[in-house]
C-alpha positions as CSV (number, residue, x, y, z in Angstrom):
1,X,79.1,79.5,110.9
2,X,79.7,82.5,109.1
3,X,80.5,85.4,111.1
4,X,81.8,87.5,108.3
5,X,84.2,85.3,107.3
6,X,86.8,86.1,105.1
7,X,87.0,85.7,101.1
8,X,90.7,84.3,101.1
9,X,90.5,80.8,101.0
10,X,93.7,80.9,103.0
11,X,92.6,82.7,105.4
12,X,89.7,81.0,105.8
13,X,91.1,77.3,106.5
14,X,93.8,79.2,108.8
15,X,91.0,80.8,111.0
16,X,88.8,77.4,110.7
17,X,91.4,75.4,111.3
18,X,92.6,77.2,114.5
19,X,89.4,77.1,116.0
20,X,89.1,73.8,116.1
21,X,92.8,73.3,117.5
22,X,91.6,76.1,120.4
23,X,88.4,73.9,120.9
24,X,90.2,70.1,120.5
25,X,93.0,71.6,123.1
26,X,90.0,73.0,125.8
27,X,88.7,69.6,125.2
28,X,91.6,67.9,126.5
29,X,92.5,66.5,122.8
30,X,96.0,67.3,121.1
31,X,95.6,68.1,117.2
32,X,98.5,67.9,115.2
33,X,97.9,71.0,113.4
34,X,101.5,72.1,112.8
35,X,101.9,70.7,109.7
36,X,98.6,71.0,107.7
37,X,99.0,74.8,108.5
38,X,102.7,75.4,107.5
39,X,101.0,75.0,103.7
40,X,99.4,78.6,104.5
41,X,101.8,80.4,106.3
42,X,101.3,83.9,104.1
43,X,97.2,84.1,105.9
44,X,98.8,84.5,109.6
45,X,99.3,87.7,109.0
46,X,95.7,88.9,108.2
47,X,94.2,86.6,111.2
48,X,91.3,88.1,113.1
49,X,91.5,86.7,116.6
50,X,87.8,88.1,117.4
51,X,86.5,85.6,114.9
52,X,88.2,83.4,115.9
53,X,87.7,83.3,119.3
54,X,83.8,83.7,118.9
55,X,83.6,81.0,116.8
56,X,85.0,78.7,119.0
57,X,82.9,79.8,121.5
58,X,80.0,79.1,119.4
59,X,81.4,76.0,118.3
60,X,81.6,74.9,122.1
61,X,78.3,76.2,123.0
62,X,76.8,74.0,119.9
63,X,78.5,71.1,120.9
64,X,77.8,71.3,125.1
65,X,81.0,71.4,125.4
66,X,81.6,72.0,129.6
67,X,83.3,75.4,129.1
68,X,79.8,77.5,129.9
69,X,81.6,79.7,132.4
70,X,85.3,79.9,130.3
71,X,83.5,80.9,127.7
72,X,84.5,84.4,126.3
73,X,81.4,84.7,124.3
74,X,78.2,83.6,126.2
């Protein structure tokens, strides 16, 4: 999914790689993402949580996940 994403590759796999810790962790799964994002700890700063929570929402809605009403994107 796209959603205007951003040209720094950091940035990028910081934003991708939290919405799929926000959609393991509604699933009930616990990621171990600490580590694999210390390595880009410079992108935080840039991070657009709109993105990233509409991506996860999309991500969920793809997947049927059972969040349809937690959902802050329908």
């Amino acid at each position: 999914m796209k959603f205007n994403r951003p040209e720094d590759l950091a940035l990028r796999e910081v934003e991708a790689e939290t919405v799929a810790y926000l959609v393991a962790k509604r699933t009930g799964v616990s990621p171990r993402s600490e580590s694999y994002l210390d390595r880009y700890q410079g992108a935080f700063d840039q991070l657009d949580l709109h993105r990233i929570m509409k991506v996860a929402s999309a991500v969920e809605k793809e997947l049927d996940l059972p969040f349809r009403g937690a959902r802050i994107f329908q």
